[in-house]
N, C-alpha and C positions, 0 to 999 in steps of 0.2 A: 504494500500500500504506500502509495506516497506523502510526502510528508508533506504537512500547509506550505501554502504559497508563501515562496519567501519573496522579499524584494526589499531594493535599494532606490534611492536616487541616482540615477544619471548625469555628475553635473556637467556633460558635454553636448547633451541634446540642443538641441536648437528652439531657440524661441527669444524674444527681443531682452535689451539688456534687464537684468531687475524684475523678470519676471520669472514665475517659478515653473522649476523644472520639474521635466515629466520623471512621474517613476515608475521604473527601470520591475517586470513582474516575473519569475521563473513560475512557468506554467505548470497543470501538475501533467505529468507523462506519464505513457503506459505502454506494456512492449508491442504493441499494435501501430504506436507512433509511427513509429519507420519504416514500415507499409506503408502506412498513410502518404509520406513526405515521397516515398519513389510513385507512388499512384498519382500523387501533384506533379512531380517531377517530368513523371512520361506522359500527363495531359499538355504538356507547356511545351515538349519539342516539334509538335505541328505548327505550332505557332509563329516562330520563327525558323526556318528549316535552314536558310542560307547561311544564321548565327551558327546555330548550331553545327553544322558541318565543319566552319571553318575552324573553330574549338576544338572539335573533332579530332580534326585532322591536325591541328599541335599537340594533343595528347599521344596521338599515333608515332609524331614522329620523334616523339618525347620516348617513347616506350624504344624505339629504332637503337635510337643513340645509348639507349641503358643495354641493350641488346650487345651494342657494341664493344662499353667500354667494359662489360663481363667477359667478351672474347680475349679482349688483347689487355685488360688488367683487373684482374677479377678483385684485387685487394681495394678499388677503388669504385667499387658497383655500390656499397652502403652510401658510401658518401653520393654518391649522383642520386642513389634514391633520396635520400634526405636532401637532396634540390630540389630534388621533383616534388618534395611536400613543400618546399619555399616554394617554388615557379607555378605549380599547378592551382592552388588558391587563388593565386591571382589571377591565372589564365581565367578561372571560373568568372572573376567578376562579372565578366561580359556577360555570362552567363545570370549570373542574380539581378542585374541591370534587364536582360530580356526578360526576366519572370517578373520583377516589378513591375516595369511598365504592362504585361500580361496585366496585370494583378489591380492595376489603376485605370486600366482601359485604353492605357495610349499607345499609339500605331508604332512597332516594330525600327528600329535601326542600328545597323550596323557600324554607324560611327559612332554613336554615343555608345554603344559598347565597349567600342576601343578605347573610348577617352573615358569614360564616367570616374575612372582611377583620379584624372586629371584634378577632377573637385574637392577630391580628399588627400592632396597631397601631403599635407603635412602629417598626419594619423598614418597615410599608409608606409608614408618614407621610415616611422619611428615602428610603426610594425616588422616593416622589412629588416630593420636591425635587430631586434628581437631575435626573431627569426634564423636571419643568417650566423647570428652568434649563437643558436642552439646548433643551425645545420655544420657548423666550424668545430663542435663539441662532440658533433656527432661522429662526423667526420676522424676526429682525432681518436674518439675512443676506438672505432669498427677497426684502425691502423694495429693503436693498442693489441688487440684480441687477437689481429692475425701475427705480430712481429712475435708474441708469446708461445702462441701456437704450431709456429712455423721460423724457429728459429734460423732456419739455414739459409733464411734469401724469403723474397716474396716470392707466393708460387706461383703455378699459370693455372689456367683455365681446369686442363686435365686435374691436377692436383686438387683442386676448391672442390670441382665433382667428385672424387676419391674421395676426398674427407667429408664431407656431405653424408655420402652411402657406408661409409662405414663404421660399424656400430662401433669402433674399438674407439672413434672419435667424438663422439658422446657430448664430451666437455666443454669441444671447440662449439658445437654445433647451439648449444645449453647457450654458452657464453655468450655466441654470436648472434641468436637470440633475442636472449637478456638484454643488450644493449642494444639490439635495433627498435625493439618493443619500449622500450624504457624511453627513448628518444621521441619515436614515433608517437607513443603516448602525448607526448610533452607538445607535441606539435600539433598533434590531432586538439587535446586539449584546447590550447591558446586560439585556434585556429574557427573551428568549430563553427562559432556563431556572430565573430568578432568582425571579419573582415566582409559579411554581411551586413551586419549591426554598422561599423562606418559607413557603407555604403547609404545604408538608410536614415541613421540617423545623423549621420555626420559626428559620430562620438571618437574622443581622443583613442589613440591608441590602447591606454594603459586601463583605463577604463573597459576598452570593449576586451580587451584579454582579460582582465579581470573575470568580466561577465562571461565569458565564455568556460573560463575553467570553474565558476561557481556552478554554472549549468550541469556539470559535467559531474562535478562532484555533489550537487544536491539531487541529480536524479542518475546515479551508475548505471542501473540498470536499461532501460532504454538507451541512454547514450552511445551503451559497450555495444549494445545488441547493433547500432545505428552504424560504429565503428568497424563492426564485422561485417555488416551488409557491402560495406564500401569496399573494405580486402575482397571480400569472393567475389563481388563481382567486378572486380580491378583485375581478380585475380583468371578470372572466368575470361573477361576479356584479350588476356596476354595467351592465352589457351588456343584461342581463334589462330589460322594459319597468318604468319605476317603483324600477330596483335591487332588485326584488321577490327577485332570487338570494340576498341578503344575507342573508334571514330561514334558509334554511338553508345555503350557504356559511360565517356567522359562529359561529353553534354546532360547527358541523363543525368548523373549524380551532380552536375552542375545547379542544374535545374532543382533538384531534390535538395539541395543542398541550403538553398534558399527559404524551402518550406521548411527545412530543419527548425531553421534561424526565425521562422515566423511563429512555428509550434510552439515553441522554446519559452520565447522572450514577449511577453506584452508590456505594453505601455500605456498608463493611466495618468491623468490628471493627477497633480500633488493634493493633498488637501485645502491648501494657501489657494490655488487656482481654483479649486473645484468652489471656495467660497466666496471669491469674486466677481466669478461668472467666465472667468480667462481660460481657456483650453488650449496651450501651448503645444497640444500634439499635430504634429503632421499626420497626412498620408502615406 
């Protein structure tokens, strides 16, 4: 069962100077959520088809280049995935920009998808840092785990497949892991609801992180379940001959990803406002 609605005040929303801000609602969730959010998610990709392809088709060749650098440097495949958790959020924007304006009734475009990043630069430049200083941690641990494991040199391709399937390897496999999970977490966390939430509300970085890892940790269970939906069918996708799934798996969960962030998080009137008669919430 979940627990009362908790909430906060948002002091990054938008509304004129000295007026009072909205507060910020963690909704209650339940493991049906995320159904729900991919059932939103795959009504909104007819909507824009041209958005969506081109999304698409960077997460494709996003997947290509991870394909790659596991061929000819498999010790540096953690680290590009943990880019791909930096690069790929944002790729989404465009994607949470087409499901709003879905969502407000307003007619479809492709440039404002490209650009909508533009209006939050400042939140999203201080997210990006965040961010790249978890993927730079990541990076360095995943290094860690294989220089330990593989004391005689980094190894190639062949070797990472060897240790992978063999049970006598156990430890490395545990450790390696451990710490992509532990990262991944960390990024999934922060990430979640945040760089939606700027989008909408225009809320500072440190705040929508905030709000996003409270989500996370005050409802676990739909969260994790919401977490896992995303690996298998990330994971579903890379299955396809060529990761050809990715062109539409990555919009989809683009799309879904947005209604995550709509589930999630309500926004109400403060009391100050509700007693003046001021409703400083947007659309």
């Amino acid at each position: 069962m979940n627990s009362p609605t908790e909430s906060s005040v948002d002091q990054s929303a938008p509304g004129s100077q000295g007026a009072a801000k909205p507060v910020r609602e963690v909704r209650p969730l339940g493991l049906s959520d995320p159904f729900r959010w991919l059932r939103a998610g795959w009504a909104d990709l007819p909507a824009a088809r041209g958005i969506a392809l081109f999304y698409g088709i960077c997460f494709w060749l996003m997947a290509l280049m991870l394909g790659a650098i596991f061929r000819n440097s498999p010790q540096y495949t953690l680290s590009f995935v943990s880019g791909c958790f930096l690069v790929g959020p944002f790729l989404a924007m465009g994607l949470y920009e087409a499901s709003r304006r879905r969502e407000l009734g307003l007619p479809q475009s492709f440039g404002e998808s490209l650009t909508c990043w533009s209006r939050r630069m400042g939140s999203m430049a201080m997210l990006v840092l965040v961010l790249l200083l978890l993927e730079l941690l990541w990076g360095r641990a995943s290094l860690v785990v294989f220089a330990v494991f593989f004391n005689t040199g980094m190894p190639t391709t062949a070797s990472v497949l060897q240790a992978v399937f063999n049970p006598k390897n156990w430890q490395f496999v545990a450790a390696y892991l451990v710490v992509g999970g532990v990262f991944a977490g960390l990024v999934f966390s922060t990430c979640v609801v945040s760089i939606p939430m700027i989008l909408d509300r225009n809320t500072d970085a440190i705040s929508a992180g905030i709000a996003s890892i409270h989500v996370v940790t005050s409802r676990p269970g739909p969260m994790l379940l919401w977490g896992m939906l995303i690996v298998l069918l990330v994971l579903a996708a890379l299955m396809v001959p060529w990761s050809l799934g990715l062109i539409l798996v990555g919009p989809w969960l683009g799309h879904a990803s947005w209604h995550a962030y709509r589930g999630s998080i309500a926004w109400r009137a403060s009391d100050t406002a509700a007693t003046s008669g001021h409703d400083p919430l947007t659309s």
